[in-house]
N, C-alpha and C positions, 0 to 999 in steps of 0.2 A: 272221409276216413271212418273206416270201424271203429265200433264202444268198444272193439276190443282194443284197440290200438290209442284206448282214453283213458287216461290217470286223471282223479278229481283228486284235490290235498288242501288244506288247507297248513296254515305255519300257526300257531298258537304260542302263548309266552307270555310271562311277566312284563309289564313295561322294561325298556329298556334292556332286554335282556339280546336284545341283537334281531331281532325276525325279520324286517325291514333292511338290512341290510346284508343279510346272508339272501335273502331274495335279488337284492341288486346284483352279489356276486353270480348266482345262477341266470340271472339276464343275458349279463356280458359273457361269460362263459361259454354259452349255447349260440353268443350270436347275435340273440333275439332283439336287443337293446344297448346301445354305446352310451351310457352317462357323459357329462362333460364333467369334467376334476371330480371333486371328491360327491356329489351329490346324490343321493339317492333317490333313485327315479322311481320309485312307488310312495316318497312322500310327493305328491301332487300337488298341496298348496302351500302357500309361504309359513302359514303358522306350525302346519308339520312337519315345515325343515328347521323352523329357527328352534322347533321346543324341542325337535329329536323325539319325537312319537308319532303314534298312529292315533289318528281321529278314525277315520273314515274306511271299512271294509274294502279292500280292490282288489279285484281278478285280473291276473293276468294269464298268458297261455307260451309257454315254452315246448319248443320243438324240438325231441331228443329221440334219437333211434328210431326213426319211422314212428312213434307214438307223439300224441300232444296230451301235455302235464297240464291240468289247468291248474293255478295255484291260487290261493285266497289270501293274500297279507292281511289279518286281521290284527284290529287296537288290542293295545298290552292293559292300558287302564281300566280301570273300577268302575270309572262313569262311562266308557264305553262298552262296557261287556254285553249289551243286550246284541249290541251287532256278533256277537261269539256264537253265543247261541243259535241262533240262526243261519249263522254263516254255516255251521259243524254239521247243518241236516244235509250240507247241499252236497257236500262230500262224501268220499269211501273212507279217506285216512286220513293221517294227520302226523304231523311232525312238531313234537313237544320241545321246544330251546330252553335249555337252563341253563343260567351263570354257573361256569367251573369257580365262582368264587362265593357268590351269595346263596345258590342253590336255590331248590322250592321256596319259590312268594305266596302270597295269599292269593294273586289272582293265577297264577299255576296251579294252585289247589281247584280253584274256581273252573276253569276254560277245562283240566283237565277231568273233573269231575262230571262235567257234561260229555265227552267225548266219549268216556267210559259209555255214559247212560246209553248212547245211541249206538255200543259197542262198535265202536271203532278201535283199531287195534294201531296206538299210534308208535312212531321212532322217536329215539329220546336222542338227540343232539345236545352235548353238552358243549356249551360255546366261553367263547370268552377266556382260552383254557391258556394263552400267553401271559394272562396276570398273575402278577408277582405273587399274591397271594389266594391264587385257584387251588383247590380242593376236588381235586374231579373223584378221585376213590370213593371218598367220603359222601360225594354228590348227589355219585351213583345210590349208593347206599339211602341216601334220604330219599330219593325218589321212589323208588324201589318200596321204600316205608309208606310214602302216599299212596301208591300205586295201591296196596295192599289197604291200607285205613280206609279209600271211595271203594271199597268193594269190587276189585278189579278182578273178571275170570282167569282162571290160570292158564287159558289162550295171553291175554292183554296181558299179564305179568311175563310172560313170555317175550318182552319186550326187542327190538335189537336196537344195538347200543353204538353212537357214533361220536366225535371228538373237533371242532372245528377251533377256526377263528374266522370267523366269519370278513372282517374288515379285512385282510391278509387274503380271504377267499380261497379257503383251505380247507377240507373235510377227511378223515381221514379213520380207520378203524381201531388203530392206535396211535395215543396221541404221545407217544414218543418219538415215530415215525411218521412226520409230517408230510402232506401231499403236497402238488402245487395246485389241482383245481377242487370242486367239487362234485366231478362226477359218479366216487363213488354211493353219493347222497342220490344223486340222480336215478342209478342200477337199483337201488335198493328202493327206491320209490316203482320199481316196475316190477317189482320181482314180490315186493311185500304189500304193496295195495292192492286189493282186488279191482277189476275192468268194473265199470260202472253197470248197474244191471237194471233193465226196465222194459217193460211188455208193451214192443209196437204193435202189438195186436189192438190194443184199448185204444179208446178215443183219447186224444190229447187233454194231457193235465200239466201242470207245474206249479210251483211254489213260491210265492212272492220270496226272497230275501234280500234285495238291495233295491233302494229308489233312488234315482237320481232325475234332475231335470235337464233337459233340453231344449233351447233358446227355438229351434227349428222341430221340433217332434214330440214337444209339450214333453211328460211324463216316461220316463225310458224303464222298465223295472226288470230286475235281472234272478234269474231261478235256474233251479236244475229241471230238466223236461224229464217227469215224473212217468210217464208212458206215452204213446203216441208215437204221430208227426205231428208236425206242425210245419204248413207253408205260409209264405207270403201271401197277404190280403186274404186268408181264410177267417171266416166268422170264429169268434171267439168269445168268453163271458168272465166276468170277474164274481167270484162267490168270499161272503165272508166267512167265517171260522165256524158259524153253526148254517152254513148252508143257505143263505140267504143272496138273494142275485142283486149286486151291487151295480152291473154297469151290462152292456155287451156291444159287440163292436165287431172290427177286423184288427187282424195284424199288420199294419200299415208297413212297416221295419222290422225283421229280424237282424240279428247280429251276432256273430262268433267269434272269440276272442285270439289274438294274435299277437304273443306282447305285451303293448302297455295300448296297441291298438283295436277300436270294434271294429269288426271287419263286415260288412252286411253280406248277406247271404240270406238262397230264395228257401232253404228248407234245413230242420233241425229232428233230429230223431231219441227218442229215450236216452237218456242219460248222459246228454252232453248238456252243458251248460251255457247258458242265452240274456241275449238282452235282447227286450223285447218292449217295442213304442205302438200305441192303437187304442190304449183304455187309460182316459185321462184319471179315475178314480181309482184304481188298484191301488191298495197299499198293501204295507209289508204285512207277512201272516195270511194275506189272500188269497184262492187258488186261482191260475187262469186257465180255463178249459175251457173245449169244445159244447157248444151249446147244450148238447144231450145231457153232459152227466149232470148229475142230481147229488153227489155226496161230496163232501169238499176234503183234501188232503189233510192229515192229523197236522198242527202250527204249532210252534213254542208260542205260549202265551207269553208278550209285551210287558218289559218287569213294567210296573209304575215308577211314576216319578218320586223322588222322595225329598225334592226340595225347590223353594217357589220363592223369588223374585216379582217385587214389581220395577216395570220396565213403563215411565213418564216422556213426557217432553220435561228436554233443558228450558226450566225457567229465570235459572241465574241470569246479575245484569249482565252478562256475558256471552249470554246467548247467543249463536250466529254468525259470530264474530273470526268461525274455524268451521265450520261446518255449512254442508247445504243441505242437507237435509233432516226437517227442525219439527213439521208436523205429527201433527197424532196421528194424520192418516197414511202418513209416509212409514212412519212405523208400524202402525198396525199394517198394513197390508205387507211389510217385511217378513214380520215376525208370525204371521200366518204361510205366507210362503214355505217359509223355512220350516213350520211346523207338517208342512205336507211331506216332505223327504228324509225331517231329522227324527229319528224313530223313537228315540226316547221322551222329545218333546209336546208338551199341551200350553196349547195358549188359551188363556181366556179374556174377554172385557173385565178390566179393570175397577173401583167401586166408581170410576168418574169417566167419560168420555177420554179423556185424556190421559190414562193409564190402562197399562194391562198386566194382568198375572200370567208371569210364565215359569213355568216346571220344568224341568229335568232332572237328572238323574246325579248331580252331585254340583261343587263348585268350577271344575276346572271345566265340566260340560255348558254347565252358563256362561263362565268367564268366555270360552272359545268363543260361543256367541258375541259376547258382547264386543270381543275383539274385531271380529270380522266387522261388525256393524259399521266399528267405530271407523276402520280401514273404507268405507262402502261411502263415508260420508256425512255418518249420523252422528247428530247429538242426543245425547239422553243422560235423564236422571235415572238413578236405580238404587234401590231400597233395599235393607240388608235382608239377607239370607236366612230363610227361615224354615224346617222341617215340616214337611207334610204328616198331620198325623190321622189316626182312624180311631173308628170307635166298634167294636164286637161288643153282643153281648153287657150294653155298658158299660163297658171297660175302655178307658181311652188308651191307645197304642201309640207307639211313635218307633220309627226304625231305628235298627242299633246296628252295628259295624262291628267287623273283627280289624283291631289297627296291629300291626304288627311293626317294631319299631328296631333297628340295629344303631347302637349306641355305645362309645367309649366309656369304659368304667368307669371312668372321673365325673361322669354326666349322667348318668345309669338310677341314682338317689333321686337329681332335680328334676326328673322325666316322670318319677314314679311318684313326685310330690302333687308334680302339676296335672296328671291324669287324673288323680285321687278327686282333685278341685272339681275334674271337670264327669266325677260321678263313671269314669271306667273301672272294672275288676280286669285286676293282671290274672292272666288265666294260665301262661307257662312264662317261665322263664329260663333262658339257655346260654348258656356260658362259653366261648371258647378259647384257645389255647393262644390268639393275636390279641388278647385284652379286650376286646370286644362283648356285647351281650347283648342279645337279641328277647326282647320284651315282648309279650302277646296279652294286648287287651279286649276286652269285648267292652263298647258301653254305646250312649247313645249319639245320633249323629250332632243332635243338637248341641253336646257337650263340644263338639271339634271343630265346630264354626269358630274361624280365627284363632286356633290352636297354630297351625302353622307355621306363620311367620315368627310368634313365640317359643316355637320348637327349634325353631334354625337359630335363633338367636342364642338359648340356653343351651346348646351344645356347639356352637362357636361354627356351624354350619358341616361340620361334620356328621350328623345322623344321618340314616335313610328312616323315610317314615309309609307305610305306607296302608291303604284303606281299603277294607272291601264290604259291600253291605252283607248284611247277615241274618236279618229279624226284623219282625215289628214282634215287641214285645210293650209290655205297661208300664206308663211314663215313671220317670223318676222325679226326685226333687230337682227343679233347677240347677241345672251345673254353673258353674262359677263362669263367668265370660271376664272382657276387659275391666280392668280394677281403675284406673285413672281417668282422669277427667280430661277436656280436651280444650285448648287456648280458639278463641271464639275469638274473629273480626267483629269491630261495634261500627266501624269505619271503611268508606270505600276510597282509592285511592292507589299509591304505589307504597310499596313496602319499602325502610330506608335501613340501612347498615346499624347508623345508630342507637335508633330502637330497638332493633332485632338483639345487639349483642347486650340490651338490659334485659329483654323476653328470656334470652338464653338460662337465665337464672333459673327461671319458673319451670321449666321442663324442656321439651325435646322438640324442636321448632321442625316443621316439613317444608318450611317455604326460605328463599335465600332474597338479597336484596335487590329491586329494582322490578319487584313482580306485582302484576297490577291483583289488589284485593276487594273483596265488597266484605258487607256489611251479613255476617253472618258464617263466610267461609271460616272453615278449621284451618288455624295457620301453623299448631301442631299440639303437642301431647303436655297437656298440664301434668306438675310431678304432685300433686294430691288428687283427689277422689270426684271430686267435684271439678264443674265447669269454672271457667275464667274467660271473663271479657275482654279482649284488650285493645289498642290502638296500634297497629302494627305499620302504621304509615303517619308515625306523628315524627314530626322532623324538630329537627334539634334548633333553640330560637339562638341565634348567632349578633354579635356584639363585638367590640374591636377585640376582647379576648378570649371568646369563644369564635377560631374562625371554621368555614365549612373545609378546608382544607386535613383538616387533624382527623374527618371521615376516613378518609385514604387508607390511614395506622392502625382503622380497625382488623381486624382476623375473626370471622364466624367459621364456627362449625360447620362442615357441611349439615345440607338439610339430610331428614331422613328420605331415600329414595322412595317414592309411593309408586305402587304398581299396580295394575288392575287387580290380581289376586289379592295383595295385601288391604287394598282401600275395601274391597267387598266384607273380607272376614274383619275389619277394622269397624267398622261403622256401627253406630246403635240402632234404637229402633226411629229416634229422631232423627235423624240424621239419614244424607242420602251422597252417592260418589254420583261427581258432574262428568260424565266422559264423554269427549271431544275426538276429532281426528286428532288432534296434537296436544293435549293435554290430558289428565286424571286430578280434579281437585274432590277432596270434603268440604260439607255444607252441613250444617243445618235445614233442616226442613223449615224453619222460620227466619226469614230474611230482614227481620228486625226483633228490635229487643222483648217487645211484647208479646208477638207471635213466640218468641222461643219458649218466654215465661206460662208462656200458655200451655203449649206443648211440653214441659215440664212437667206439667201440675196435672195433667192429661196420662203421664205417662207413671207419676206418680199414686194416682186414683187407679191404676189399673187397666187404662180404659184406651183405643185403638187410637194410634195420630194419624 
């Protein structure tokens, strides 16, 4: 097929503002892909369909009019946004989704702020436009505002302007007048993207942006072909960012996209877009080209990571007990693995053979990890969440966030008391006419570890909250983190009704009866400042008038549900979450009474546990 008869696009968006799923509608529509019931078949793995986001960049290729649309579903979130970036070089255009209800987010500002830079002249689909309370006039108008605030030419404010529901699989140019498919989105993708342009005269180049692996073909990496051809089993070389030859080889495998399917193929020419297996070291940001050139293609530089985890073996007496795989070295070679394809990711050795530090780019970027691992088999301990910081000039740095929060005005006070604690400046605040108010903080990350789940609670789970990084700027005073203390196993054993419903006094229990405990596990949340030891498996001494039957009549509270997110942003710096294939418990880093007291006094001097 002619670049002339090539569309490159990608979908760009706030999380959850729909991209992924106005993608599935244009699959089926065209043909290309039948989903079964409701699923959306560009979330690919189980964690992307149960949490309803996008982790992982994907190209698919849609065949419309004699032309093939290559499209890029990329992540709406904060901690994925390094994959945006890069994805937007590989493209000519782009199609901008905003909620007809929520309008511009912070990562709209973000994904679309870079699309500009690389003047790309995107479509603004306002989606989402059947809720009850969408604003689409208004929408438009705020975009319009951002469009105009990132410095946009008045080509790119020149915008055209489209109206969907994407779930319904409806696109339409007024949305009073609803369509029943999408293909006026499809016309308008051919008529306002430019053909892909690239000089087959030059020897072949390309641009690393997607790594994946493959069980059969090692390393597969996917770019746009920058100039050139490029054939099957031609010589070929991997250069890094300042020109340095990293590998060389052949192209074992080419591939051109069809679908949700690679399709191989013996030859690929400028400006269409490839996945390509032959150079086990390529990574993202790398150029691959023919052996002659000597200058390497301009790369967005790699954000850093701005937050680090350590990742141990489970040494609770519980160990093994759910999992099979328990080793240091089973883990480290995991988590180096995954550090060769996950792009925002750094691993390093740990201070002890048996741990390792690992980075990324926020909490939900870890969490995903740790999820998958735990699904894979693994057990591990893991250590709370702690900010990467720098030093210029002698000045110590630590990175800060823009949080922008939408909040019920009944709630709107307690949100602005508890950012205050945690060292954010409210930087606007916006009122609207549904009782609602939309807060914009700036402060540091370290302050929002474990803000969270405390957020959802003080507004009764009605907020949106959401985070985009924004700075390294010069630290502040310590922000306020958890205030209470937390109910400590001294005893190992089963947990019994009894007991539990005299603990219930003392604060907010996480564990229910019948659940087997050790000797240091967190069995839940003291209601004072300080730690408490307890016996949560002491059973009640029975007698002709005390009998074990009147257990029956007791009624506990349910426990607090712990979740991997909650138990990370939960945890101190003693302290560490046990995650299992079938369990999440807290611990203590000291698995008896001494070691805790030590650790204490350790943490009390200031000094690293």
């Amino acid at each position: 097929m002619s670049t002339a008869n090539v569309r490159n696009i990608a979908i760009i968006a706030h999380v959850d503002h729909g991209k992924t799923t106005l993608v599935d509608a244009l699959l089926k529509q065209t043909g290309t892909h039948e989903s079964e019931g409701n699923a959306r078949v560009m979330d690919s793995n189980d964690l992307e369909r149960e949490r309803g986001i996008t982790i992982l960049a994907k190209t698919t290729a849609i065949e419309y009019k004699n032309h093939r649309i290559n499209v890029v579903d990329t992540p709406g979130h904060a901690d994925f946004g390094g994959e945006v970036e890069r994805i937007l070089g590989m493209v000519d255009g782009c199609v901008l989704l905003v909620d007809a209800a929520e309008g511009p987010m912070p990562q709209t500002k973000f994904v679309l702020g870079k699309a500009l830079q690389l003047g790309l002249k995107p479509i603004l689909v306002v989606n989402k436009i059947d809720r009850s309370d969408a604003r689409p006039d208004e929408v438009v108008n705020e975009t319009f505002d951002l469009f105009d605030s990132l410095g946009a030419t008045d080509e790119q404010m020149d915008f055209p302007i489209l109206y969907a529901v994407g779930r319904d699989g409806w696109v339409a140019k007024d949305y009073k007048h609803p369509t029943t498919d999408c293909f006026e989105l499809l016309d308008l993708v051919l008529t306002h993207v430019p053909a892909p342009k690239g000089d087959e005269t030059k020897p072949f180049s390309m641009l690393v942006s997607i790594i994946e692996r493959n069980e059969f073909l090692g390393r597969v990496v996917t770019g746009r072909v920058h100039s050139g051809t490029i054939k099957k089993n031609q010589p070929i070389k991997a250069m890094d960012r300042e020109g340095n030859d990293i590998q060389r080889g052949k192209a074992v495998q080419l591939f051109s996209f069809h679908g949700l399917k690679k399709v191989p193929v013996d030859e690929a020419r400028a400006g269409e877009i490839i996945a390509l297996a032959g150079l086990d070291e390529a990574f993202v940001s790398h150029t691959i080209c023919a052996p002659e050139v000597a200058k390497p293609l301009p790369a967005v530089e790699i954000d850093p990571p701005t937050m680090v985890m350590t990742f141990g073996v489970n040494d609770s007496p519980l160990s093994g007990t759910e999992g099979k795989k328990l080793t240091s070295r089973e883990i480290g070679a995991r988590l180096f693995q995954e550090a060769e394809t996950n792009v925002g990711l750094r691993v390093e050795q740990g201070g002890s053979a048996e741990t390792f530090r690992v980075m990324g780019r926020g909490e939900l970027h870890l969490g995903v990890l740790i999820e998958t691992m735990r699904r894979e088999g693994f057990e591990l301990s893991i250590s709370r969440p702690e900010t990467i910081m720098r030093e210029e000039n002698g000045v110590k740095l630590e990175p800060y966030e823009e949080i922008v929060i939408d909040v019920d005005d009944e709630f709107a006070g307690s949100v602005m008391e508890k950012m205050g604690l945690r060292k954010a400046e409210l930087t606007n605040m916006i009122a609207d006419h549904h009782g609602k108010q939309r807060l914009i903080f700036v402060g540091p990350s370290r302050g929002m570890i474990g803000y969270r789940s405390e957020f959802l609670t003080d507004t009764r789970g009605t907020g949106v909250l959401t985070r985009q990084f924004k700075e390294y700027a010069p630290v502040k005073s310590t922000p306020a983190g958890r205030r209470n203390g937390v109910l400590v196993s001294m005893a190992s054993g089963t947990s019994t009704a009894y007991i539990l419903n005299e603990l219930e006094a003392r604060g907010t229990l996480f564990v229910g009866a019948g659940i087997t405990i050790y000797d240091g596990m967190i069995v839940g949340e003291n209601s004072r400042e300080d730690d408490l030891e307890v016996n949560p498996t002491h059973a009640k001494k029975l007698s002709n008038v005390r009998a074990a039957g009147k257990d029956e009549a007791i009624r506990l509270t349910p426990p607090r549900d712990i979740t991997l997110e909650y138990a990370l942003t939960y945890i101190q710096d003693d302290e560490l979450v046990e995650v299992t294939p079938k369990s999440i418990r807290l611990r203590k880093k000291g698995l008896d009474t001494h070691e805790r007291k030590r650790h204490r006094r350790a943490m009390e001097a200031g000094q690293t546990v």
